[in-house]
KOLKETOR-441146 format. One record per residue: x, y, z of N, C-alpha, C, O, CB in turn; residue number from 1; residue in one letter. Coordinates in Angstrom, 2 decimals, always signed. Glycine has a CB too. Example, Ala and Ser with C-alpha at 12.3 -4.5 7.8 and 13.67 -1.06 7.14 Angstrom:
<vexgus>
+13.19 -5.69 +7.80 +12.30 -4.50 +7.80 +13.20 -3.30 +7.80 +14.24 -3.32 +8.46 +11.31 -4.47 +9.05 1 a
+12.85 -2.25 +7.08 +13.67 -1.06 +7.14 +12.90 +0.03 +7.87 +13.41 +1.14 +8.04 +14.08 -0.60 +5.72 2 s
</vexgus>
This chain:
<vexgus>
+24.28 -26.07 -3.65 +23.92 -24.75 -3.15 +22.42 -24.54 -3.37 +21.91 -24.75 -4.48 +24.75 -23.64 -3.85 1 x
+21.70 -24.13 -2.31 +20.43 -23.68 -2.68 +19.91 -22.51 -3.15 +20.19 -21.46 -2.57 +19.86 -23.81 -1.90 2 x
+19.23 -22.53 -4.07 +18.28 -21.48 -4.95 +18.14 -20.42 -3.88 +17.81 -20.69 -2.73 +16.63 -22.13 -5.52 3 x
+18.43 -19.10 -4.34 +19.05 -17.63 -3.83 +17.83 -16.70 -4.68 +17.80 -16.69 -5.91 +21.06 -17.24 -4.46 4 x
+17.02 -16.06 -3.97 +16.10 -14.69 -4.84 +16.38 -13.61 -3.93 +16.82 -13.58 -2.78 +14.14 -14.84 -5.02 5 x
+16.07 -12.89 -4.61 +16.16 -11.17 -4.00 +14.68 -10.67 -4.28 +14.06 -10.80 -5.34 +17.47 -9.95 -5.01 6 x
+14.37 -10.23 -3.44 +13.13 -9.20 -3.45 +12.50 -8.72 -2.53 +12.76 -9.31 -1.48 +12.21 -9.54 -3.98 7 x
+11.62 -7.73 -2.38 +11.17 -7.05 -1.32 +10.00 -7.34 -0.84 +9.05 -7.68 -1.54 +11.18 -5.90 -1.53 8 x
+9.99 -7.23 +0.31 +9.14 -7.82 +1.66 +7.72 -6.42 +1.17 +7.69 -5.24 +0.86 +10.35 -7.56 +3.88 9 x
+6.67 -7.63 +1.41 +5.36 -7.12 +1.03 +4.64 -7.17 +2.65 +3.77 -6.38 +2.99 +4.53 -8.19 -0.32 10 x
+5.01 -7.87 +3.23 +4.48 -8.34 +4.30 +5.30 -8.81 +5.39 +6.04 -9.79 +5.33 +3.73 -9.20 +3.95 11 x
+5.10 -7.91 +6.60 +5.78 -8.46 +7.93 +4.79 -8.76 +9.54 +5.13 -8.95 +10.71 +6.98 -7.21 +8.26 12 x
+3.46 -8.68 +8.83 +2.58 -9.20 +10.17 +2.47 -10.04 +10.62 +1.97 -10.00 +11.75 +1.62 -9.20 +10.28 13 x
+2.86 -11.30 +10.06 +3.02 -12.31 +11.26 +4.49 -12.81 +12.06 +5.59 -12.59 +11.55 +2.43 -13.57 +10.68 14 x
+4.39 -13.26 +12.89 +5.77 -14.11 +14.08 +6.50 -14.35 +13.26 +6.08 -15.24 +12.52 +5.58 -15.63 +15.02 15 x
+8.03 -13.75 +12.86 +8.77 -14.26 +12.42 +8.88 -15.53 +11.02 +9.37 -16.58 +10.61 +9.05 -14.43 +13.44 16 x
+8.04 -14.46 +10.82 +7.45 -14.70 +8.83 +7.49 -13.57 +8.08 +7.35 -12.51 +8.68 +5.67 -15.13 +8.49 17 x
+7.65 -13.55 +6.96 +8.06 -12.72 +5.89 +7.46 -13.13 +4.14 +7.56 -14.09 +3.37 +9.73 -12.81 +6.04 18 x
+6.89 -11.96 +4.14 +6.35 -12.25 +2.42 +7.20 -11.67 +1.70 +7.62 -10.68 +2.30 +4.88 -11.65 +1.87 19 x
+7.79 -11.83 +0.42 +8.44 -11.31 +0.04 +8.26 -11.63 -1.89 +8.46 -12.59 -2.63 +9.56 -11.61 +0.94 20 x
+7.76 -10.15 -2.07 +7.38 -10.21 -3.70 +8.83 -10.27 -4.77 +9.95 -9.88 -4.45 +6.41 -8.60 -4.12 21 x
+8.62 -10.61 -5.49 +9.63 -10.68 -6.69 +9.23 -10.77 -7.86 +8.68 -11.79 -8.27 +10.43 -11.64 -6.67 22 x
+9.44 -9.65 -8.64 +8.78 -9.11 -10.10 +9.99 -9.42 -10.83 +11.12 -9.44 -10.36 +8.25 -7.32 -10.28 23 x
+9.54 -9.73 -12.33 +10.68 -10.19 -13.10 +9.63 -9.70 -14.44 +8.40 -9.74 -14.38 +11.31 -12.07 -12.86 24 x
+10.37 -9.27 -15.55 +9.96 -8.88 -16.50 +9.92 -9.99 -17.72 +11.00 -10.49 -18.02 +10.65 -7.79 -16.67 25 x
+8.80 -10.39 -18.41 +9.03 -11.42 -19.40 +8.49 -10.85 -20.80 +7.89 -9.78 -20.92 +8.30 -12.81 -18.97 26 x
+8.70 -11.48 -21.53 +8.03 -11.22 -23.15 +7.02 -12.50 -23.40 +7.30 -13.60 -22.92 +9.45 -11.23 -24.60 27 x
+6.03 -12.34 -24.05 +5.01 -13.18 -24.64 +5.77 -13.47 -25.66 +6.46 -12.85 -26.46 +3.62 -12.64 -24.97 28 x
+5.30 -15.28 -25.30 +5.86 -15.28 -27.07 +5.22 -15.72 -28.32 +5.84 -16.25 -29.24 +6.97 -16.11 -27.26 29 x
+3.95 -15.49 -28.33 +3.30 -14.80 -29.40 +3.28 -13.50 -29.98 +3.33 -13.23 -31.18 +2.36 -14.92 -29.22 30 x
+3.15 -12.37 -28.58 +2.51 -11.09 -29.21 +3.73 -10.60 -28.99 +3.79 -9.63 -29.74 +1.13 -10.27 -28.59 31 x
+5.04 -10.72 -28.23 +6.41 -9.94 -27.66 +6.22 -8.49 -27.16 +6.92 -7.48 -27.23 +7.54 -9.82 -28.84 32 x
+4.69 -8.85 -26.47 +4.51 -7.41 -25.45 +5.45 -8.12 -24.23 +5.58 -9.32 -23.97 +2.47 -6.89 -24.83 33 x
+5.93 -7.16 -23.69 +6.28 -7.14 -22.16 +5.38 -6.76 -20.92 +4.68 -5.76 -20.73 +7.28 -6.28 -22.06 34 x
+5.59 -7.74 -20.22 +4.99 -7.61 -18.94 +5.47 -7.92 -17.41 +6.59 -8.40 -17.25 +4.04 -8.26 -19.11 35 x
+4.95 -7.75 -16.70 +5.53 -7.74 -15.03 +4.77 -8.64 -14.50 +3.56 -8.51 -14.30 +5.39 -6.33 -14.06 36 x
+5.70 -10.00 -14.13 +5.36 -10.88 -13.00 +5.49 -11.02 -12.19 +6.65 -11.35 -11.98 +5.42 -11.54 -12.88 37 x
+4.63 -10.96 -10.98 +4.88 -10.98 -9.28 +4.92 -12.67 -9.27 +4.30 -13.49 -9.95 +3.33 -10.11 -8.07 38 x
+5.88 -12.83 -8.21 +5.51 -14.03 -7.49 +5.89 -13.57 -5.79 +6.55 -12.60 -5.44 +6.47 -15.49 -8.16 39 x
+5.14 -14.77 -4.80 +4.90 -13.96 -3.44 +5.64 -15.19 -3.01 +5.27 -16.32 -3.32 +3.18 -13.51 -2.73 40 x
+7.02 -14.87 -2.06 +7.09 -16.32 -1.04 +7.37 -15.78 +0.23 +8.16 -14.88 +0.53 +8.37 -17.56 -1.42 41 x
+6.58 -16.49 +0.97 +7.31 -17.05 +2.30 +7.95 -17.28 +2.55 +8.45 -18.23 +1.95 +7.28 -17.62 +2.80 42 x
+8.84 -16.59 +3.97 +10.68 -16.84 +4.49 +10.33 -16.64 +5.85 +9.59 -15.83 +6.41 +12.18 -15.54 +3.88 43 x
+11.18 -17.74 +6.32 +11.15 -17.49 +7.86 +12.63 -16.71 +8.08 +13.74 -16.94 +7.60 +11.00 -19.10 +8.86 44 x
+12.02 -15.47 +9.21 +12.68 -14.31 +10.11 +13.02 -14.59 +11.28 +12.47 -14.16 +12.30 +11.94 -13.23 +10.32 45 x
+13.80 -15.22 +11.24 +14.11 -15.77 +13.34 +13.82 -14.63 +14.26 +13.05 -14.49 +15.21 +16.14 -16.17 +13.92 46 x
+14.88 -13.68 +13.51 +14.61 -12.56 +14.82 +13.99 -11.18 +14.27 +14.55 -10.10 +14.43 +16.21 -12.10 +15.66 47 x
+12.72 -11.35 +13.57 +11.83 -10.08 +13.23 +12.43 -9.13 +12.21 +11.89 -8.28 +11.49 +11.56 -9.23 +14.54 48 x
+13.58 -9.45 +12.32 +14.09 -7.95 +11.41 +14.10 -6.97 +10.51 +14.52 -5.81 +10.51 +14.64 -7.89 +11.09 49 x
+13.46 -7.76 +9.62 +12.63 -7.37 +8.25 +11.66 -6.81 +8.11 +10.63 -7.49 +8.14 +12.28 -8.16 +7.60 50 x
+11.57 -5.47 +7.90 +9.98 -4.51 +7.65 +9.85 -4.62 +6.71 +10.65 -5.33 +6.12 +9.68 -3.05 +7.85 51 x
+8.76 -3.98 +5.96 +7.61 -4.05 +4.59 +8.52 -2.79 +3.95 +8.81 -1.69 +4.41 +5.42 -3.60 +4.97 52 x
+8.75 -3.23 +3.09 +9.60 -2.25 +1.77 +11.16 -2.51 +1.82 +11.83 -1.91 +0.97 +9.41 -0.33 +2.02 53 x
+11.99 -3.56 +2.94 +13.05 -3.75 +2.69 +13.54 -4.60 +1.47 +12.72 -5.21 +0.80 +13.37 -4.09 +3.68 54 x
+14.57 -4.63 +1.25 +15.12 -5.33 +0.05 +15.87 -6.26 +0.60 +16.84 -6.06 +1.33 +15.90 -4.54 -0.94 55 x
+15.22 -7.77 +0.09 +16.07 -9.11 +0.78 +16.54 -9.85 +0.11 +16.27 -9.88 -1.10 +15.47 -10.00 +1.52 56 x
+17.39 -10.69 +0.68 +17.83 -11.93 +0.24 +17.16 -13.63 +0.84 +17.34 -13.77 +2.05 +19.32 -11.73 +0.59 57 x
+16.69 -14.44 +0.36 +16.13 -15.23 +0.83 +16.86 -16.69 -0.04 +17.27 -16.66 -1.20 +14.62 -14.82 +0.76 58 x
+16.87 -18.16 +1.11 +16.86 -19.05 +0.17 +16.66 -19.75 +0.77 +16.62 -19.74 +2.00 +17.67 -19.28 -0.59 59 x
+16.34 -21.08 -0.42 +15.52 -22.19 +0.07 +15.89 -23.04 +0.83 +17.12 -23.16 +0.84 +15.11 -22.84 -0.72 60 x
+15.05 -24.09 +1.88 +15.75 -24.54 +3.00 +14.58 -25.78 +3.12 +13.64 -26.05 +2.36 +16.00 -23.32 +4.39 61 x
+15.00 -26.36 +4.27 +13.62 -27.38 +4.63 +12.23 -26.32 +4.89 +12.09 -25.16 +5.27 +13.97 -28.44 +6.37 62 x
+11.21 -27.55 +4.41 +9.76 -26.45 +5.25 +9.32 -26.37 +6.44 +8.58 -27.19 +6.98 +8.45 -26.66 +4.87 63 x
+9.84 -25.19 +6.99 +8.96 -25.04 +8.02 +7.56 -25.01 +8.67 +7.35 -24.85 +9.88 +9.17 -24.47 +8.15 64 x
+6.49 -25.22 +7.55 +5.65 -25.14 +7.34 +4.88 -25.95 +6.25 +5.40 -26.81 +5.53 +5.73 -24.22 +7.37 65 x
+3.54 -25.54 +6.21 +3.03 -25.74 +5.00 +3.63 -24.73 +3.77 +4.00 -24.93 +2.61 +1.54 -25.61 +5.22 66 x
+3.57 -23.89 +4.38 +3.94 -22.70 +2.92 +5.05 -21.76 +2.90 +5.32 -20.97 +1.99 +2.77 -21.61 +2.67 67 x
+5.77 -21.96 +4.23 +7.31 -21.18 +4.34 +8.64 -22.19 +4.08 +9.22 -22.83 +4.95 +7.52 -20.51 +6.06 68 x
+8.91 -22.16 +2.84 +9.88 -23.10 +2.60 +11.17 -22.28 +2.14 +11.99 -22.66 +1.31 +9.38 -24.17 +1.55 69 x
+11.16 -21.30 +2.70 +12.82 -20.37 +2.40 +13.36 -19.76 +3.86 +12.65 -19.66 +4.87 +12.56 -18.66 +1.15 70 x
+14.34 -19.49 +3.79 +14.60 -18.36 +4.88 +15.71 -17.40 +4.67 +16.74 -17.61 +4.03 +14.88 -18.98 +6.19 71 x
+15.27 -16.02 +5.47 +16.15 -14.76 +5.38 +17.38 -14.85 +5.53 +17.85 -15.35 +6.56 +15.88 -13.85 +6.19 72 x
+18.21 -14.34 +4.44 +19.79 -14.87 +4.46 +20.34 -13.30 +5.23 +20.97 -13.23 +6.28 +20.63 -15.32 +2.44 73 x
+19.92 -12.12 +4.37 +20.46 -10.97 +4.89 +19.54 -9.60 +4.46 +18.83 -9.51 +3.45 +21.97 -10.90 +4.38 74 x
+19.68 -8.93 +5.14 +18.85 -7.53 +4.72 +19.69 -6.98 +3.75 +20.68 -6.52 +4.32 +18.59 -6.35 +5.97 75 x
+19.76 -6.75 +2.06 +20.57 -5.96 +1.76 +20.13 -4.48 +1.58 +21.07 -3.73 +1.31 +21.10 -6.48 +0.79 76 x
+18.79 -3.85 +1.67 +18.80 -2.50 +2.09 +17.49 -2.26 +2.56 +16.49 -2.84 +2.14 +19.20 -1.55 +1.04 77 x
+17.52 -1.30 +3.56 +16.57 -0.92 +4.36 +15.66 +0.19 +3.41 +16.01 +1.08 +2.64 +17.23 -0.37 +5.74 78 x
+14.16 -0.38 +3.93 +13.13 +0.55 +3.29 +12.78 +1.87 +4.11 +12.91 +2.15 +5.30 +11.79 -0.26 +3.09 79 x
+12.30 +2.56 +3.03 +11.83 +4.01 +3.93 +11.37 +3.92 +4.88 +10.91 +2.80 +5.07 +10.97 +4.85 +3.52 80 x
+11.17 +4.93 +6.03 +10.12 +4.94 +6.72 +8.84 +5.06 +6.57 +8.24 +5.88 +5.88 +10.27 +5.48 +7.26 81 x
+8.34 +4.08 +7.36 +6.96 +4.46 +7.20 +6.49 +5.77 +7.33 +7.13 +6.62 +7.95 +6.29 +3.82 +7.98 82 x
+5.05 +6.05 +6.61 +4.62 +7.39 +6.47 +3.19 +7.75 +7.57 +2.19 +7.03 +7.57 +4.26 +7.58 +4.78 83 x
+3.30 +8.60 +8.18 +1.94 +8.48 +9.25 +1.19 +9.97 +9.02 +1.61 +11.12 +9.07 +2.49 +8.25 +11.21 84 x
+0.15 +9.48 +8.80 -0.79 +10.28 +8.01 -1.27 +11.36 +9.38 -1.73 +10.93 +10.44 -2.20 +9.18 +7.20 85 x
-1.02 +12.82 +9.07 -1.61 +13.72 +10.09 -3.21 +13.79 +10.59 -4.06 +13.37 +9.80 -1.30 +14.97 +9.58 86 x
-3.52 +14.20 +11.57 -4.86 +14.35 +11.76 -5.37 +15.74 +11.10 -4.85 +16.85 +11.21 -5.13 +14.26 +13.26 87 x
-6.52 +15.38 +10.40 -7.23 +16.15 +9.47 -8.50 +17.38 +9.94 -9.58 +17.07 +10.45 -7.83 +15.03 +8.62 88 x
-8.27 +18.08 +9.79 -9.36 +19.31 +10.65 -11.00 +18.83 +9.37 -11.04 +18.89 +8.14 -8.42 +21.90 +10.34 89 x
-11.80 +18.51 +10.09 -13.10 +18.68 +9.13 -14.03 +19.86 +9.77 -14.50 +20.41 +10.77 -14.06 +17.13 +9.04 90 x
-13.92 +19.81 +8.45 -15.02 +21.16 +8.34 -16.23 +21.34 +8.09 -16.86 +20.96 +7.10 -14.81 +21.91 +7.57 91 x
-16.77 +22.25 +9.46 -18.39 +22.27 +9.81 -19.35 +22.30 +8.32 -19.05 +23.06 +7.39 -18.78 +23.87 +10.84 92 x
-20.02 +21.76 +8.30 -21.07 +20.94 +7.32 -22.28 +22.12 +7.78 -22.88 +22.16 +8.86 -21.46 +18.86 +7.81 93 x
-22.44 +23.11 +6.53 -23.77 +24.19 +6.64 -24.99 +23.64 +6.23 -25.02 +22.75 +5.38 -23.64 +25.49 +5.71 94 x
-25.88 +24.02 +6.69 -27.50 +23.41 +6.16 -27.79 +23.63 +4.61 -27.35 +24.69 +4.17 -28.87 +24.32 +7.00 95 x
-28.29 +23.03 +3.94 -28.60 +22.84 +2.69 -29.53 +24.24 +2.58 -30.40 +24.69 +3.33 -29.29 +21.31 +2.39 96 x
-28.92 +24.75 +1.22 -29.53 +26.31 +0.91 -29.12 +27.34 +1.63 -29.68 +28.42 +1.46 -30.96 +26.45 +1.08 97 x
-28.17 +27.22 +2.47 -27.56 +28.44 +2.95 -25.95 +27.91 +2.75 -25.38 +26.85 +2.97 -28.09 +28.89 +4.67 98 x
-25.44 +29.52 +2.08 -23.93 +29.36 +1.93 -23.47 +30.40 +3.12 -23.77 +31.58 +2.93 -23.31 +29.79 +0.25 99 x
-23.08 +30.21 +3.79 -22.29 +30.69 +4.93 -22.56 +32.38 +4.98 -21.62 +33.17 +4.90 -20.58 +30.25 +4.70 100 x
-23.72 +32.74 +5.11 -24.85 +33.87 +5.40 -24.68 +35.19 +3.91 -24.85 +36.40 +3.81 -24.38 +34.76 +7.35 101 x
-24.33 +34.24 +3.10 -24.00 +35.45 +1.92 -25.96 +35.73 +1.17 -26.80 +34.91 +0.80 -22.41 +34.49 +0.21 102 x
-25.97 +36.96 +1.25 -27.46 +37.09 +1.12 -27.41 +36.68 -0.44 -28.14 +35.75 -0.78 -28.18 +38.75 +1.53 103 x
-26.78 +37.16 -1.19 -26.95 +36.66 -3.34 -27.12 +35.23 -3.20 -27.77 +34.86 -4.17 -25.13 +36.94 -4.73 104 x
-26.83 +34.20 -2.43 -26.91 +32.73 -2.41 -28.05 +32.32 -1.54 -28.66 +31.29 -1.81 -25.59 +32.08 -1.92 105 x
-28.43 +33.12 -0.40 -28.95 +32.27 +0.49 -30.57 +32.37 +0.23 -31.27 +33.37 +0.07 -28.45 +32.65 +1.96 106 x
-30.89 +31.11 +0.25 -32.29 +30.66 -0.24 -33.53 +31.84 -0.19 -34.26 +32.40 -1.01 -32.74 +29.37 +0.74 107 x
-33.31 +31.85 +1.29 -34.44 +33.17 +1.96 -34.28 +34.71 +1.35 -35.12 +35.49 +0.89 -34.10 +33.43 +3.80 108 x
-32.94 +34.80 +1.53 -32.99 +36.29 +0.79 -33.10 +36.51 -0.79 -33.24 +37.62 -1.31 -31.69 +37.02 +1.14 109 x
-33.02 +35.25 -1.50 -33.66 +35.10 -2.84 -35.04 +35.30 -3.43 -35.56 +35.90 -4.37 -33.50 +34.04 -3.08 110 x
-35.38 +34.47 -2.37 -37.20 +34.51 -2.21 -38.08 +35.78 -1.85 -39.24 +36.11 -2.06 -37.65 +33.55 -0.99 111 x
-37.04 +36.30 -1.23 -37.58 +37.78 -1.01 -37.35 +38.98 -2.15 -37.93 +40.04 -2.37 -36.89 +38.30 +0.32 112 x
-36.48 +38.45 -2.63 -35.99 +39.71 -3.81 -36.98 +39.33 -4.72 -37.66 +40.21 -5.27 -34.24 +39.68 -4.61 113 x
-37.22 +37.73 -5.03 -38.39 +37.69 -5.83 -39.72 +38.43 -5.75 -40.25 +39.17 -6.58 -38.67 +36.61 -5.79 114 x
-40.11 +38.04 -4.58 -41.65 +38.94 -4.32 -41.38 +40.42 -4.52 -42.35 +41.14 -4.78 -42.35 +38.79 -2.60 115 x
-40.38 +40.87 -4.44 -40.33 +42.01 -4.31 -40.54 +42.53 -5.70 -41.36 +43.41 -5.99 -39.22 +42.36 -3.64 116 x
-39.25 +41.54 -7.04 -39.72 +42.15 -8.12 -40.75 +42.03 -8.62 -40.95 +42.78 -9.58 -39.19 +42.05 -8.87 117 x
-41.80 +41.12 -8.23 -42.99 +40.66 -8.91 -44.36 +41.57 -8.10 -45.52 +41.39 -8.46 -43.08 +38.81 -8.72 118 x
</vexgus>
């Protein structure tokens, strides 16, 4: 039987290829801190199916490649939808030294209150 991982697809931009990360938690064994290891593989997708955040099953097979040596066994759960960012209103940019005609801020009517007290 061939070697079986689970993990989620980092990457679906190219033709019926698939990246797919898999974190596993280990201990040092000197210091016995814990930490998080990624590893990234390549799986071939015959028929596209797999988006970025699904949760897969993959296993190893001949290489199709130089660097795709697994392929997609089954989707076992679908990732969120993607999120699409709204268009943003920007806002008009005032000339330096004037705050939007308030006379206590604005440069000119400062300068004048000065002469005036002096």
């Amino acid at each position: 039987m061939a070697q079986r991982i689970i993990g989620v697809v980092s990457s679906d931009k190219r033709d019926k290829t698939i990246t797919v990360a898999v974190a596993s938690r280990e201990t040092h064994p000197l210091y016995r801190k814990q930490y998080t290891k990624t590893r990234k593989y390549t799986a071939h997708d015959e028929k596209n199916e797999a988006n970025t955040g699904d949760r897969v099953e993959i296993e190893a097979c001949r290489p199709y490649s130089k660097t795709v040596t697994y392929n997609l066994v089954k989707i076992l759960e679908k990732g969120k939808d993607k999120i699409e960012l709204k268009e943003t209103e920007v806002l008009q940019q005032h000339p330096e030294g004037s705050s939007k005609g308030n006379p206590e801020r604005d440069s000119t009517a400062s300068d004048e209150s000065r002469k005036e007290n002096n």
